[in-house]
C-alpha positions as CSV (number, residue, x, y, z in Angstrom):
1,X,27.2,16.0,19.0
2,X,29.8,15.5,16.0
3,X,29.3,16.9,13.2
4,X,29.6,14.9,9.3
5,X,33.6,16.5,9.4
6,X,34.4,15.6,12.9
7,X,33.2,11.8,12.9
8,X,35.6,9.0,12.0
9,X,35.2,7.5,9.0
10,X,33.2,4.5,9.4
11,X,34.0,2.9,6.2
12,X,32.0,0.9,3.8
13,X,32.1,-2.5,5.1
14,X,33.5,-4.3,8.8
15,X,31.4,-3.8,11.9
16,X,27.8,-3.3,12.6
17,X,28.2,0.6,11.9
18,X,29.5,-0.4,8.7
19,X,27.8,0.8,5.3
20,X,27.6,-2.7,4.3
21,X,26.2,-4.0,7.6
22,X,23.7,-0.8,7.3
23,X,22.5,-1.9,4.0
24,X,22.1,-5.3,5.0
25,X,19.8,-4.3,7.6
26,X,18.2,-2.0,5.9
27,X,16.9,-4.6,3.1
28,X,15.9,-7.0,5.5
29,X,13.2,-4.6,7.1
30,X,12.6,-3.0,3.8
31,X,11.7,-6.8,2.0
32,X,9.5,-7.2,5.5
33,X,7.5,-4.3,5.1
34,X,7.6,-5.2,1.3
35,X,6.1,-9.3,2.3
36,X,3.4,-6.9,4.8
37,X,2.6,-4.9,2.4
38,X,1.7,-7.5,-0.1
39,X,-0.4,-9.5,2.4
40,X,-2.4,-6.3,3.0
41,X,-3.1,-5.4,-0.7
42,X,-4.4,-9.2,-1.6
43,X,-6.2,-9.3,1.3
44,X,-8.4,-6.3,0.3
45,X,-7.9,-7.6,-3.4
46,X,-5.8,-4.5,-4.1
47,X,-2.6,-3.5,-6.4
48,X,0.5,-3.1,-4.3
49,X,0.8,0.3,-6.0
50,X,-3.0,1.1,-4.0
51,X,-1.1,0.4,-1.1
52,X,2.0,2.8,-1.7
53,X,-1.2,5.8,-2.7
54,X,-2.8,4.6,0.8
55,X,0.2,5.2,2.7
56,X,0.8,8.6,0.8
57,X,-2.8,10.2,1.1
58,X,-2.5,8.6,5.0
59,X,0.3,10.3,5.8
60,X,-1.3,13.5,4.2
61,X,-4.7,13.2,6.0
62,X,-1.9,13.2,9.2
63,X,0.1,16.5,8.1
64,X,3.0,14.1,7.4
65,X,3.1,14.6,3.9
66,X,2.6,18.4,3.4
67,X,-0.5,20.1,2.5
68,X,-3.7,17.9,1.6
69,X,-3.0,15.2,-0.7
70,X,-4.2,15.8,-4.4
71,X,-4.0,13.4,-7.2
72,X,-1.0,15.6,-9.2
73,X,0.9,15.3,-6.0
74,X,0.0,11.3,-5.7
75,X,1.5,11.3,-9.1
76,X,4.7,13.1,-8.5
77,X,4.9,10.7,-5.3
78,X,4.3,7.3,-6.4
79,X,6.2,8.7,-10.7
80,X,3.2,7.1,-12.0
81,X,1.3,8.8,-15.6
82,X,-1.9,10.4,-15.1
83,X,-4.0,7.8,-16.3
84,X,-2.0,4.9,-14.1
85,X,-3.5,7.4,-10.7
86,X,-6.4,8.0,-12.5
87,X,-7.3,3.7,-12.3
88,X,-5.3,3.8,-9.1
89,X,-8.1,6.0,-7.1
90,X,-11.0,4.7,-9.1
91,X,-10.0,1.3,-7.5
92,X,-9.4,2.4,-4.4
93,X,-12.5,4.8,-4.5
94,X,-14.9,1.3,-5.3
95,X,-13.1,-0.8,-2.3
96,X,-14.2,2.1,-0.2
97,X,-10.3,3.0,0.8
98,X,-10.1,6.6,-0.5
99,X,-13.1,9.8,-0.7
100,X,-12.5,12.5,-3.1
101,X,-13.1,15.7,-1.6
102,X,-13.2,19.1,-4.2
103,X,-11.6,22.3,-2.8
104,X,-14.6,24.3,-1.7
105,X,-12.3,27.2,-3.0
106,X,-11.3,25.9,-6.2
107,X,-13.5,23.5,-7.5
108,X,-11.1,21.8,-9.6
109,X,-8.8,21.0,-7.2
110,X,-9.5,17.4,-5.6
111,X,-8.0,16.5,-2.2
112,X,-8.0,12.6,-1.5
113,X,-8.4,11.2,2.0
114,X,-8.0,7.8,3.6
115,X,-11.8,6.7,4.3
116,X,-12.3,6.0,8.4
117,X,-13.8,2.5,7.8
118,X,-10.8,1.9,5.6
119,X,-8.3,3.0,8.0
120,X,-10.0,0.8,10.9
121,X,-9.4,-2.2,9.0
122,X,-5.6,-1.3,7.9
123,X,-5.3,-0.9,11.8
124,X,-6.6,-4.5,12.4
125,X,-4.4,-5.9,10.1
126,X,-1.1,-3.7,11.0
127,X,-1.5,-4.2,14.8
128,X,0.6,-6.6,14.5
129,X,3.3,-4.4,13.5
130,X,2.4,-1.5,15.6
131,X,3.2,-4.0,18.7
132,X,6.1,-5.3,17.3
133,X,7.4,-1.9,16.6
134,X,6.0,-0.5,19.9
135,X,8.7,-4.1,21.5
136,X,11.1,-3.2,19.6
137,X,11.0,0.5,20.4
138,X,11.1,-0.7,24.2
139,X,14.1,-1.9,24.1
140,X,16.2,1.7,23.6
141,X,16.0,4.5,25.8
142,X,14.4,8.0,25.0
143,X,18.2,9.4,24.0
144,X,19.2,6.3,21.6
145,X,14.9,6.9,20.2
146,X,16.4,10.3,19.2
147,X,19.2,9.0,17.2
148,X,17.4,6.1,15.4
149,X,14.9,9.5,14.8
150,X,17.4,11.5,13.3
151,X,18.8,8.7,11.1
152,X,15.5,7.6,9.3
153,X,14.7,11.4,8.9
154,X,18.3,11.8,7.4
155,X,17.5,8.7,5.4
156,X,14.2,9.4,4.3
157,X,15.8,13.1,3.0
158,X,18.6,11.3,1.3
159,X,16.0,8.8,-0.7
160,X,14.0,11.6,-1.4
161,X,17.0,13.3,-2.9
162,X,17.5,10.4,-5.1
163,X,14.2,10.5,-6.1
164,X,13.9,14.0,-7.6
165,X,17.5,13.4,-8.9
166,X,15.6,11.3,-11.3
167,X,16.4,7.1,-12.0
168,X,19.6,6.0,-10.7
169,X,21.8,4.9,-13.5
C-alpha cells in the first residue's frame, strides 16, 4: 500500500482516476440518490429534509451514527434551527416514521428512532436500490470492495470535514 507521499500525482483532470473524472462520477450517483430520495419523500407525502433526519436517526438506531440519535444531534447533522427539527419530527412523528424515546436516566434527554413499520416500507421501496447495489457490488472482487471501502470512508471524513469547517465560500 502507498501512502498519500509515495503515490503519483494523479492530477485534476485526464483519465478515469482523474479529479475531474471523479467528480463527474460522483455527481451523477449523488443527483441519483438525490431523484430516489425525492420519489421516497412524495411518496410518503414527506419534506426531503424528513428524509435526510430518516436516514440520520437510521443510521443511529444501526450504531452507524454514534451514540443514540437525539434531536440536538439531528440538528447539528442536518445545520437546521431548533424549531426547523422541532416541525421536522412532529411530521415525521404523525406519518408514523420516527418514536420519541426519553432517557430512562435523564428524563430530558430524548432519543429518536426509526419506527419498524416505517422502516418495512422504506425497504419496499429501496429494494430496488439494494439489488442494484448488491449487481453492482458483484462485479468487483472482495480486494477492489476494500478499496472502493476505504475511499467512501475517506470521502465521507473529508465531507464531514467541510462540514464542521462551516459554509464553503
Amino acid at each position: 500500500m502507498r501512502t498519500a507521499d509515495e503515490s503519483p500525482d494523479r492530477g485534476t483532470d485526464g483519465g478515469p482516476t482523474g479529479l475531474q473524472s471523479f467528480a463527474v462520477l460522483l455527481r451523477r450517483m449523488n443527483s441519483e440518490f438525490n431523484r430516489i430520495t425525492h420519489e421516497f419523500a412524495q411518496a410518503q407525502g414527506l419534506h426531503p429534509t424528513d428524509v435526510q433526519a430518516l436516514v440520520a436517526i437510521l443510521d443511529a438506531d444501526r450504531g452507524e451514527g454514534g451514540p443514540a440519535m437525539t434531536p440536538g444531534r439531528l440538528r447539528e447533522q442536518l445545520d437546521l434551527t431548533s424549531g426547523a427539527v422541532t416541525a421536522c419530527l412532529d411530521r415525521l412523528e404523525r406519518a408514523g416514521h420516527i418514536r420519541r424515546v426519553r432517557d430512562s436516566g435523564d428524563r430530558r434527554v430524548v432519543h429518536l428512532h426509526y419506527a419498524a413499520a416505517a422502516k418495512r416500507v422504506a425497504r419496499d421501496f429501496f429494494q430496488p436500490l439494494a439489488a442494484g447495489t448488491d449487481a453492482a457490488r458483484k462485479q468487483f472482487d472482495e480486494d477492489e470492495l476494500l478499496v472502493v471501502v476505504r475511499f467512501l470512508h475517506a470521502m465521507n471524513v473529508e465531507l464531514g470535514q467541510l462540514r464542521r469547517a462551516g459554509p464553503l465560500p
